[in-house]
Structure formats: structure tokens, C-alpha cells
N, C-alpha and C positions, 0 to 999 in steps of 0.2 A: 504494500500500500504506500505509494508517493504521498508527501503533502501536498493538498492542495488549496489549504486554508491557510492565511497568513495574515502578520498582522491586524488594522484594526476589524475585519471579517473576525479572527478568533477573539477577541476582546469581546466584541457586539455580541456574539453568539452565546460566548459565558456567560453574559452582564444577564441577558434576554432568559437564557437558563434559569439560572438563578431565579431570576426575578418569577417568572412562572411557575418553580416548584414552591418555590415561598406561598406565592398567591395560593396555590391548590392545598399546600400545609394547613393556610387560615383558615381554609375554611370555600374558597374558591370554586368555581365548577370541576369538574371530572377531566375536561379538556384540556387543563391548563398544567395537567401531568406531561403533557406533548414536549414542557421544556425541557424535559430530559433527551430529546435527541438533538437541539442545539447546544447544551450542553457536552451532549458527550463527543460531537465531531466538534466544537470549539476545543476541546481537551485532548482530544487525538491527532487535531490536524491534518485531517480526513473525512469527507464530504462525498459520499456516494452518491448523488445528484451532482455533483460538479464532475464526478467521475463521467458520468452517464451523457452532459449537456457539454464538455468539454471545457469548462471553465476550470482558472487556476486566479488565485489570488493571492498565491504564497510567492513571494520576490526570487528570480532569477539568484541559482548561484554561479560562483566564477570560477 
């Protein structure tokens, strides 16, 4: 598995994470469980839709 997530994409992705497992913690709909797959490809740095759509947003190395 290459990276294909890179910075501010993996920051967003965490923050967003986060933020929606909290919500569904409190008390939030059922849905809001979902942040766990932004989550966990912001932490892997691997995106199996960008796999799939051919995007990369992880910086060229040298």
C-alpha cells in the first residue's frame, strides 16, 4: 500500500475523525460512527478511493 494521503488531507481527515466519533460518543446519530474511516486512512496514509479514482495528495519524493 503506497501513500496516498498527505499532509493537510491527513490532518482534515483526523480532525473530521475525531470530531464524529466524539459526536456519536455524546450521544449523536448512528451515522456519525462513519468517522472512523476518515480516521483511520488519515492515520494510515492510505485512501482506497484515491486508490481506485487515481488521486494522490501525498508530496512527490526525491
Amino acid at each position: 500500500m503506497t501513500k496516498n494521503v498527505g499532509g493537510i488531507d491527513k490532518i482534515l481527515r483526523i480532525v473530521v475523525g475525531i470530531a464524529l466519533i466524539v459526536w456519536a460518543l455524546a450521544g449523536g446519530p448512528v451515522w456519525a460512527w462513519i468517522g472512523l474511516l476518515p480516521l483511520a486512512t488519515g492515520l494510515m496514509g492510505w485512501c482506497p478511493a484515491y486508490k481506485l479514482i487515481g488521486a494522490n495528495t501525498c508530496p512527490l519524493r526525491k
